[in-house]
N, C-alpha and C positions, 0 to 999 in steps of 0.2 A: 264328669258328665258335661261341664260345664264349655270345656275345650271340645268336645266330641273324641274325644283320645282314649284310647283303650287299654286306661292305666288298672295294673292287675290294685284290688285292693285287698289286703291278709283283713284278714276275721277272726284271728284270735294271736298268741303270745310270737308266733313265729315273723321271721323280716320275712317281708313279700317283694322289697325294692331291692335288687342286689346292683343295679347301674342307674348313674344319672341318664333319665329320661326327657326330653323336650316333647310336650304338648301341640297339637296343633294352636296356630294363632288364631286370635277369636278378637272381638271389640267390642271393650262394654263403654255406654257414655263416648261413642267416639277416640274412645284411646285404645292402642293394638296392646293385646294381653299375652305372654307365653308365660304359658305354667310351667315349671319344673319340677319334676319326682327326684327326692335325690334318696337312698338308704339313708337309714336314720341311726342316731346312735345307739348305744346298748343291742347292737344288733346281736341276731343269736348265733350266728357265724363268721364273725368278721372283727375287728378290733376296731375302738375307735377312731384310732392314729389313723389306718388302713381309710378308712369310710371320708374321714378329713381329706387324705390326698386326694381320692378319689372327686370330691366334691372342688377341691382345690383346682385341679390337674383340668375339670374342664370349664370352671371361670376363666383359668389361666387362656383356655384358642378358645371365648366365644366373650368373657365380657370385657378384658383387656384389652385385644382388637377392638371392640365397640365401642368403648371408653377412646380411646386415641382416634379414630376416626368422626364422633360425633364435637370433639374439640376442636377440628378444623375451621 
C-alpha cells in the first residue's frame, strides 16, 4: 500500500509471489524508495535453488548495472 502497487498478498500457507516484482517509486524523508516483491523461500512450488536464481538473475540487469554506474 505503501508504493501504491498492486502487489497480490497470499492469506494463508500457499506462495502468492511466483516473479520478482518492482514497486512503483515512492519517497519517504526525501529519499527515492523501490520496494521489491521477490518469492520467498519454502515455497509451495518451486525449489529454493530455483527462487535463488530467480532472485539472483534480476540483481544480476538492474543492481550490478547500478552499482557500476553510480561509481562513476
Amino acid at each position: 500500500m505503501a508504493s501504491g502497487s498492486q502487489f497480490r498478498v497470499g492469506m494463508d500457507l500457499h506462495s502468492c509471489t511466483a516473479e520478482v516484482q518492482v514497486a512503483n517509486e515512492f519517497t519517504i524523508d526525501g529519499r527515492r524508495v523501490v520496494l521489491i516483491d521477490t518469492p520467498g523461500f519454502d515455497d509451495t512450488n518451486v525449489s529454493d535453488s530455483d527462487i535463488l536464481e530467480k532472485i539472483a538473475a534480476f540483481l544480476a540487469v538492474t543492481w550490478v548495472p547500478l552499482l557500476s554506474y553510480r561509481s562513476r
